[in-house]
C-alpha positions in Angstrom: -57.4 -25.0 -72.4 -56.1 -28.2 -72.2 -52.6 -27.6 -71.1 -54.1 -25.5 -68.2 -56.4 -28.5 -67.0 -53.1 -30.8 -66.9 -50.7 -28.0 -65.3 -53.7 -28.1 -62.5 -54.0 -32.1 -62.0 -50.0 -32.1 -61.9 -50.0 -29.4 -59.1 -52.9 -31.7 -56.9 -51.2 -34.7 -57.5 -47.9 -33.1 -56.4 -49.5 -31.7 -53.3 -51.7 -34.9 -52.5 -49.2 -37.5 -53.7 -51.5 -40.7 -54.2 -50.0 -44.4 -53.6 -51.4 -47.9 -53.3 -54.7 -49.2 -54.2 -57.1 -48.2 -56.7 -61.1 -48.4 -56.2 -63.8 -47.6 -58.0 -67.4 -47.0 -57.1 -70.3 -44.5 -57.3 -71.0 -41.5 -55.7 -73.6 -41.7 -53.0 -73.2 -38.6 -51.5 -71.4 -35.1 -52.2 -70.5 -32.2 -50.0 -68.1 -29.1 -51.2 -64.5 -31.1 -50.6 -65.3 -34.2 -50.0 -67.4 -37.0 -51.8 -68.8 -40.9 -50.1 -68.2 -43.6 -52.8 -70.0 -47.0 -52.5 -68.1 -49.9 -53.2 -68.8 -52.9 -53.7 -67.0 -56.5 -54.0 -67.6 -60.5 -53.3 -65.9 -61.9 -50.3 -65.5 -65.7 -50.1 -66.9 -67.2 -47.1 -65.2 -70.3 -45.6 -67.4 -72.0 -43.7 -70.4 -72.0 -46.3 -68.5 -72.7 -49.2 -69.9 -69.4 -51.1 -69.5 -66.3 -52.2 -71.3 -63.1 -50.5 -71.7 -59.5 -51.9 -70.1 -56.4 -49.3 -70.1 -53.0 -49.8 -68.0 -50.8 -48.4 -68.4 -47.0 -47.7 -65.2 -44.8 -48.7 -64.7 -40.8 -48.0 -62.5 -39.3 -50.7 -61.3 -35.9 -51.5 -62.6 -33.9 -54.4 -60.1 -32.0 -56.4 -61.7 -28.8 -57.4 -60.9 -29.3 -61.0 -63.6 -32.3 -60.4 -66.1 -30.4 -58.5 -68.4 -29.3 -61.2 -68.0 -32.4 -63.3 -68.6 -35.2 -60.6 -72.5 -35.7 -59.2 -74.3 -38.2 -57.4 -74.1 -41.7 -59.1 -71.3 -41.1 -61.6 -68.9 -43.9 -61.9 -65.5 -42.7 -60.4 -62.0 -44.0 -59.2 -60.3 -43.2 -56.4 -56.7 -43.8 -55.3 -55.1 -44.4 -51.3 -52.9 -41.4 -50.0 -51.8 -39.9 -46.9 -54.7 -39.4 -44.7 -55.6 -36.3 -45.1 -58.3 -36.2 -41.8 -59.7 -38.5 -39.6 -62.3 -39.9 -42.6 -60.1 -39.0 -45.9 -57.8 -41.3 -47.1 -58.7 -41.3 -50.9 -58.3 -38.6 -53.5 -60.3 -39.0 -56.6 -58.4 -39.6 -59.3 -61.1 -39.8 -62.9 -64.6 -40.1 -63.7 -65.1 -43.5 -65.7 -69.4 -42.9 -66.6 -72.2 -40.6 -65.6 -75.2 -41.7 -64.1 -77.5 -41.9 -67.2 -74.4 -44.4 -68.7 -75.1 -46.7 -65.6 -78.3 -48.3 -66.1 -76.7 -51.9 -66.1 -74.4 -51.2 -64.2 -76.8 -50.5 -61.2 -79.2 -53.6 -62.1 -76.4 -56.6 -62.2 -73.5 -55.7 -60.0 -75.4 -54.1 -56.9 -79.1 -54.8 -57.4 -80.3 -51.6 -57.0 -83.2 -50.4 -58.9 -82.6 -47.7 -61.4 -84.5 -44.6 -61.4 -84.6 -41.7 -63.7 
């Protein structure tokens, strides 16, 4: 079973070769090929002297060996490739946590409130 799974993400990643930056984020949305991960990081402003919180919308492509296991709010990383349409210039590489993991993880580093 194992050996299948591989021989499948070595033929996506052969077809869909992925390059440059790594993200991660959760899943906001879903639709059948195709996910929207929100990302978020601190940019340092100049002129105030501070720090400020950004997030960042990102399209990816969804493998279908991840379609069943990936859902809205699951902790996922994505890598940069080719664009692959006008929106898609991410693939989905793993899934880090699922959403009942994430509890924390919602409260601290995007302040949104969790619910069940």
């Amino acid at each position: 079973m194992e050996n299948s799974q591989e021989k499948k993400i070595n033929l996506v990643e052969k077809v869909i070769n992925s390059r440059g930056r790594i993200f991660e984020g959760i899943v906001i949305k879903k639709f059948p090929k195709r996910i929207v991960l929100l990302y978020a990081r601190t940019i340092y402003v100049r002129k105030y002297e501070r720090y400020a919180k950004s997030r960042t919308k990102i399209h990816a492509r969804l493998p279908n060996i991840f379609e069943k296991e990936i859902n809205i709010g699951d902790l996922i990383q994505i890598q940069e490739c080719r664009p692959l349409s006008k929106m898609i210039h991410f693939v989905v590489i793993k899934k880090i946590k699922d959403k009942g993991d994430l509890k924390w993880y919602y409260q601290i580093k995007w302040g949104i409130k969790y619910e069940n």
